[in-house]
Structure formats: C-alpha cells, structure tokens
C-alpha positions as YAML, in Angstrom:
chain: A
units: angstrom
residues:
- id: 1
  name: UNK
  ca: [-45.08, -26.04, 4.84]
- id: 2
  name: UNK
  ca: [-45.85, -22.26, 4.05]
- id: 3
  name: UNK
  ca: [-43.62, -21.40, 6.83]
- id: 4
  name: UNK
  ca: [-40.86, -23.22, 5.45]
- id: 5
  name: UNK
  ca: [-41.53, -21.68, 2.07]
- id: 6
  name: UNK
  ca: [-41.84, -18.15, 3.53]
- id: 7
  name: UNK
  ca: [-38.44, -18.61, 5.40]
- id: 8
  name: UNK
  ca: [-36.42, -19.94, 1.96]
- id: 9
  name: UNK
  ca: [-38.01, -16.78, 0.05]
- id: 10
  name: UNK
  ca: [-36.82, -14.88, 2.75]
- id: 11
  name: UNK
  ca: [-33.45, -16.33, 2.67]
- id: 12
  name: UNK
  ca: [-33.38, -15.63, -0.70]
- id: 13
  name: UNK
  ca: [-34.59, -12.60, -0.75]
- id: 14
  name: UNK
  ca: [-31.76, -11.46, 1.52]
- id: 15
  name: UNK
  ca: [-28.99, -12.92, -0.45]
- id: 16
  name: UNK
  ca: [-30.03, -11.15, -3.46]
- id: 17
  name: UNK
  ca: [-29.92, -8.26, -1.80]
- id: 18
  name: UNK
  ca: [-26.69, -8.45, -0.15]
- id: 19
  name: UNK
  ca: [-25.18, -9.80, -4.20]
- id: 20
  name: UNK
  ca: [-26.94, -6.05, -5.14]
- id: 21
  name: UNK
  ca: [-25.58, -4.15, -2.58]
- id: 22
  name: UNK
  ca: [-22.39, -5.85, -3.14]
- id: 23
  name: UNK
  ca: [-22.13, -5.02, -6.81]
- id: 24
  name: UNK
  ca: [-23.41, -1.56, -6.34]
- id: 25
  name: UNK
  ca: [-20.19, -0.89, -3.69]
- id: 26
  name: UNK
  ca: [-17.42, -3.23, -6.52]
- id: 27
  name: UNK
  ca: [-18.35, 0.22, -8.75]
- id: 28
  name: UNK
  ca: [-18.39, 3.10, -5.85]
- id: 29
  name: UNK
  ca: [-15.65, 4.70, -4.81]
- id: 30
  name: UNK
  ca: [-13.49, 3.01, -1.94]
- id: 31
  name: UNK
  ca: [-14.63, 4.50, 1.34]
- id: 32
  name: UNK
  ca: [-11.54, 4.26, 3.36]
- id: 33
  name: UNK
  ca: [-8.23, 5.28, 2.08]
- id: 34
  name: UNK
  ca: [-4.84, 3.31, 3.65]
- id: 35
  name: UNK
  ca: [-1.60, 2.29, 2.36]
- id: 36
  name: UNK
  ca: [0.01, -0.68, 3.48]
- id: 37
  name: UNK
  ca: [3.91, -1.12, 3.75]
- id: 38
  name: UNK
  ca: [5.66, -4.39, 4.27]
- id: 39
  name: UNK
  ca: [9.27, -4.78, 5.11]
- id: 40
  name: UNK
  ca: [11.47, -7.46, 5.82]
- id: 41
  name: UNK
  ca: [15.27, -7.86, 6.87]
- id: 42
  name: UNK
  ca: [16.50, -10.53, 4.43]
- id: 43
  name: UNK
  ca: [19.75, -11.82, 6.55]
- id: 44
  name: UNK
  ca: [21.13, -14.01, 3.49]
- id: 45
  name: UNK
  ca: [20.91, -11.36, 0.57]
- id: 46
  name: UNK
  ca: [21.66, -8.37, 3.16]
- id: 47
  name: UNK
  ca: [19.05, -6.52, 2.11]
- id: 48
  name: UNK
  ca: [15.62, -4.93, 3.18]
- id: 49
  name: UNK
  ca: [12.58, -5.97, 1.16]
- id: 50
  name: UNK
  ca: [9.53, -3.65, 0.58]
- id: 51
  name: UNK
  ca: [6.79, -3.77, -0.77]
- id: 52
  name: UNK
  ca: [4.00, -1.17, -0.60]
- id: 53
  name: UNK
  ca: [0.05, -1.30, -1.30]
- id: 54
  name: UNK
  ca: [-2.39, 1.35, -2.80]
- id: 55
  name: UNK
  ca: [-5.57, 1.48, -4.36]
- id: 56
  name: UNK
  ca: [-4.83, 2.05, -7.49]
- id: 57
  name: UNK
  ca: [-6.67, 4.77, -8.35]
- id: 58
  name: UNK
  ca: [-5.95, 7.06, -5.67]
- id: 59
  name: UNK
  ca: [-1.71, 6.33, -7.29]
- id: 60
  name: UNK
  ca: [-2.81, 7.18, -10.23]
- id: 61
  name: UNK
  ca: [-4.66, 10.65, -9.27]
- id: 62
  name: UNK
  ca: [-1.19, 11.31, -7.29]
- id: 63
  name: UNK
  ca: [0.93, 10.22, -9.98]
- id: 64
  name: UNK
  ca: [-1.01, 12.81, -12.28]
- id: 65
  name: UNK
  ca: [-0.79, 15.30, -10.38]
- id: 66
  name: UNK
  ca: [2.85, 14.42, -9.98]
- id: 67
  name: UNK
  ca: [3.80, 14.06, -13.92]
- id: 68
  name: UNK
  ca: [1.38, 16.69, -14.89]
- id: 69
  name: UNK
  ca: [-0.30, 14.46, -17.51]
- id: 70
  name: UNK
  ca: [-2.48, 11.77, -17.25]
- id: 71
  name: UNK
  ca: [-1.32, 8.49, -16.19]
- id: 72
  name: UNK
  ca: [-2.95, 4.73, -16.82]
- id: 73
  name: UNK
  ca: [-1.31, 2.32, -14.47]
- id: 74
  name: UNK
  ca: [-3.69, -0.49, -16.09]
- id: 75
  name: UNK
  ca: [-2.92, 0.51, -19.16]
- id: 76
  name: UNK
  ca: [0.40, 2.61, -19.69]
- id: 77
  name: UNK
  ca: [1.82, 3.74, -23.05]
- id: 78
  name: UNK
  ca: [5.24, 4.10, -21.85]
- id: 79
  name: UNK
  ca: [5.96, 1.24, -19.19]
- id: 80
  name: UNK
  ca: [10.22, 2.86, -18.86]
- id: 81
  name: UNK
  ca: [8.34, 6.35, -17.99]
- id: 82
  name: UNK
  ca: [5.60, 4.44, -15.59]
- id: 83
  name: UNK
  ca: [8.57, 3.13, -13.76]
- id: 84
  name: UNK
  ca: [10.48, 6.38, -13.39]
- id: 85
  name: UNK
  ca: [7.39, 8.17, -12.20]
- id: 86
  name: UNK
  ca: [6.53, 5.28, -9.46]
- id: 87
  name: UNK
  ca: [9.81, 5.29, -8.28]
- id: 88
  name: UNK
  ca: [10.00, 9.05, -8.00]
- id: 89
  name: UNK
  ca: [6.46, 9.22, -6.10]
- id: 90
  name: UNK
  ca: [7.24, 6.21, -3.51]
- id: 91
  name: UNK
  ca: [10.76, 7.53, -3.43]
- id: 92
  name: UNK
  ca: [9.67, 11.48, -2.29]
- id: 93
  name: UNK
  ca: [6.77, 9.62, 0.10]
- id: 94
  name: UNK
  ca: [8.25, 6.80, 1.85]
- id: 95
  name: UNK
  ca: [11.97, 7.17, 3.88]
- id: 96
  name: UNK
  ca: [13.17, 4.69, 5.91]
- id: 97
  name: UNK
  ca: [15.99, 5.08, 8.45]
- id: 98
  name: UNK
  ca: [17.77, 2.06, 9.61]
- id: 99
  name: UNK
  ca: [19.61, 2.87, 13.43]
- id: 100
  name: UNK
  ca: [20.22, 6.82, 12.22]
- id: 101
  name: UNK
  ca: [20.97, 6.49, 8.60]
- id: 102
  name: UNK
  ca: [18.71, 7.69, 6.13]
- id: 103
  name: UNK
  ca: [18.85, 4.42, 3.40]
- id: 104
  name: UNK
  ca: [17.83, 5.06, -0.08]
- id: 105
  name: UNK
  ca: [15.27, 2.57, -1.80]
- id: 106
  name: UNK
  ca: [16.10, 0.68, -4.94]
- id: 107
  name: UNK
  ca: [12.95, 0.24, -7.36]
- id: 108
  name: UNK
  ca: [12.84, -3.48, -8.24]
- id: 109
  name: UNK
  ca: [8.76, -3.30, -9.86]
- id: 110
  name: UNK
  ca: [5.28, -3.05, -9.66]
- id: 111
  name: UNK
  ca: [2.23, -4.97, -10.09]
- id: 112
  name: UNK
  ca: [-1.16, -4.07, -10.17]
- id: 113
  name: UNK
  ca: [-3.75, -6.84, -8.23]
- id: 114
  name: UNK
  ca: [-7.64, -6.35, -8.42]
- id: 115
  name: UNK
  ca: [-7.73, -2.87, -7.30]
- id: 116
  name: UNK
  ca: [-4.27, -2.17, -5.46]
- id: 117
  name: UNK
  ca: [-1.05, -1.62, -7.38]
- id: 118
  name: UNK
  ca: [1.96, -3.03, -4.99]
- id: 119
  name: UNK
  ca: [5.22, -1.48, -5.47]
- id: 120
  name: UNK
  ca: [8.55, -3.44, -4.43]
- id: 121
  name: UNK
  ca: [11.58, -1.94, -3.11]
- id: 122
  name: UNK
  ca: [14.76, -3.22, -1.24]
- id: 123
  name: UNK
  ca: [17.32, -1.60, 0.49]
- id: 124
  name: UNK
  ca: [20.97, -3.12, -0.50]
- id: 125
  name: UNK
  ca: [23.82, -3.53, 2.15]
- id: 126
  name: UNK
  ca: [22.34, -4.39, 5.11]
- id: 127
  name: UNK
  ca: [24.40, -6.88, 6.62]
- id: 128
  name: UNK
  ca: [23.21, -6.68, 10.45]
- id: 129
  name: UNK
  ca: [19.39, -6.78, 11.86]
- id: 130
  name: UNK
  ca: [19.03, -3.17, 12.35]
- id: 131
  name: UNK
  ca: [18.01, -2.57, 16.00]
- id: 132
  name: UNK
  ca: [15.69, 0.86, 14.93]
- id: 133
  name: UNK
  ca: [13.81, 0.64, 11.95]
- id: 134
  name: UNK
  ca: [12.05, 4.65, 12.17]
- id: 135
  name: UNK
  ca: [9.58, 5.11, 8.68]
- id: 136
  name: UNK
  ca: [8.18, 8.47, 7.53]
- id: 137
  name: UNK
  ca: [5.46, 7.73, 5.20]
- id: 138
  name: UNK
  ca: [3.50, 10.46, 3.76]
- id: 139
  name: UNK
  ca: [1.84, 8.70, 0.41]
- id: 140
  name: UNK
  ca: [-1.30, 10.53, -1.06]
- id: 141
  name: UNK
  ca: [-0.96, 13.19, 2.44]
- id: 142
  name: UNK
  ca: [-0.59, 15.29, -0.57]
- id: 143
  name: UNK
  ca: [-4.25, 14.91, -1.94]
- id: 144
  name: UNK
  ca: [-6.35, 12.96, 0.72]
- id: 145
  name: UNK
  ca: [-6.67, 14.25, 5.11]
- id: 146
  name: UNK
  ca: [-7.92, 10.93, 5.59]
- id: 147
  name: UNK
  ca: [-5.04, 8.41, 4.49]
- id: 148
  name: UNK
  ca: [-4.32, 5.85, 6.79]
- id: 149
  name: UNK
  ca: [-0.66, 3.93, 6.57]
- id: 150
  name: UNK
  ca: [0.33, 0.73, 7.90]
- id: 151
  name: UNK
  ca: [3.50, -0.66, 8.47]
- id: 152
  name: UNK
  ca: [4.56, -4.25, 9.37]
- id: 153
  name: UNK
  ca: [8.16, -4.46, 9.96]
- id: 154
  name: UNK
  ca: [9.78, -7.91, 10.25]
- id: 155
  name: UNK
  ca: [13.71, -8.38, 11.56]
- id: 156
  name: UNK
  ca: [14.82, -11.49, 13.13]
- id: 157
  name: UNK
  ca: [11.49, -13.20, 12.76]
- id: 158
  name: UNK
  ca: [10.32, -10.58, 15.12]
- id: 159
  name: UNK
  ca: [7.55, -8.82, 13.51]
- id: 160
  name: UNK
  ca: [6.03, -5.12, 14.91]
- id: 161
  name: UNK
  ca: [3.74, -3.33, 13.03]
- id: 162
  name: UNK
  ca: [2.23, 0.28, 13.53]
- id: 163
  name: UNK
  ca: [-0.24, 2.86, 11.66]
- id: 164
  name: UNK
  ca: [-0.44, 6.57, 11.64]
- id: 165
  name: UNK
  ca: [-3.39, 8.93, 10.64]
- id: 166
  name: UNK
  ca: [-2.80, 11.71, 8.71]
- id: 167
  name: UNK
  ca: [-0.89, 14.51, 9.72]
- id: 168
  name: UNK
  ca: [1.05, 11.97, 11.23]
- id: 169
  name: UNK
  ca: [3.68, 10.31, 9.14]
- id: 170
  name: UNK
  ca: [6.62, 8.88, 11.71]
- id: 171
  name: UNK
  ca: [6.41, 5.38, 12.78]
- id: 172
  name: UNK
  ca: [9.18, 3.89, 14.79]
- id: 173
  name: UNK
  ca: [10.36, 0.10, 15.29]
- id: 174
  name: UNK
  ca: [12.57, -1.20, 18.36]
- id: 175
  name: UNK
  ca: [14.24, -4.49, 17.86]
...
C-alpha cells in the first residue's frame, strides 16, 4: 500500500514537472528556426497555391528591419501597409521557377495561428502540371545562419518535398 502510494506521488510528481518545464519553454525563445512552404498545382483554377509558415516573431524582426520601423503583426495599426510590407518581404525571399520561367507571386493574405503567421500566395496562368518546379528560398537568411526551409511541392497528386540549410537556398522538383 505505501508502494502504491509512493509510485502515484511519483507519477505525479513527474507530471508536474513536465506541465513546469512545459510552461517555462511556451515563454522562451523558439530553439530551432524553419520556414515551411507549401505549394500545390490547382489543375481547375490554373493556378499554383502557396502558402508559407514562420514563427512569427522572427517575421516580424525581418519585417522591421525591412520597413525600418517597428512592426506588430498581432496587432498592426495599418493592416493596407502590413500587407504591402509582407508581400514585399516573401516576394524579395521566395522565387519560384516553373520549367525555366521565373513566375511572379500574387499576395492573396495572411493569418497569424498560435505562434506562426502563414502567408498565401498563388501563381495565376498555369494551365499545364509543370514538369520542374526549382524554389530559391532565402527567408530570414538575412538575420538568422541557422534557418531551416522546407518545401512540399504537390503536382498531379504527386507530392516531393525537400529542405535546405542555410547558405543553401535552391531546391529543385522533378515531375
């Protein structure tokens, strides 16, 4: 019976400390520093949807930096100028090159989920499965030697996806 009171304490014990430990990282800084990219040919509307994921306050130290004032993505006093300045950022970071041609990226929003603020994009006029899908991605390689980036590519219902480490920043796709 002690035993069995011993081992519940225990138990306990050690969820308490994993809540506190927990808690204590929710407030720290985020150790690891990635962006992920998702894309997807959409066939019926000819176009190429993207979306891409940050922690948002890693875009908001870039976007700064970028707009040489300080910007509130939780909280922004001009949403029109927000927009502009996320667009410009993802738009200098992020090409994508669809079999040789260098596509530009239409700015359709953003959103801003726990932690991460996800950007969407789409690429108009694309009619055919491209067969090479070829990504330079250099968000935050401006202020962090440690950024990660994902990509997951889907075309055809044939999905590939990649990373690079910074300095690296090309990622190609084969379909």
């Amino acid at each position: 019976m002690v035993f069995t009171l011993y081992k519940r304490l225990m138990r306990v014990g050690f969820l308490l400390f994993l809540v506190t430990a927990a808690l204590s990282f929710a407030k720290a800084p985020h150790p690891f520093f990635v962006s992920v990219t998702e894309m997807e040919h959409n066939a019926k509307d000819k176009t190429v949807e993207i979306s891409c994921k940050v922690f948002t306050d890693d875009f908001e130290k870039a976007l700064t930096k970028m707009a040489n004032q300080k910007v509130d993505l939780y909280h922004p006093k001009d949403k029109t100028q927000l927009d502009k300045w996320v667009t410009q950022y993802i738009q200098t970071h992020l090409n994508i090159m669809l079999d040789g041609k260098k596509m530009p990226l239409q700015f359709v929003g953003f959103e801003i989920e726990d932690q991460s603020t996800i950007s969407y994009f789409q690429i108009d006029g694309v009619s055919v499965a491209p067969k090479k899908v070829v990504v330079d991605n250099t968000i935050f390689y401006d202020q962090i030697d440690k950024q990660i980036q994902i990509v997951h590519c889907l075309v055809g219902g044939n999905r590939k996806s990649s990373r690079v480490v910074y300095p690296e920043e090309r990622l190609e796709f084969s379909f």
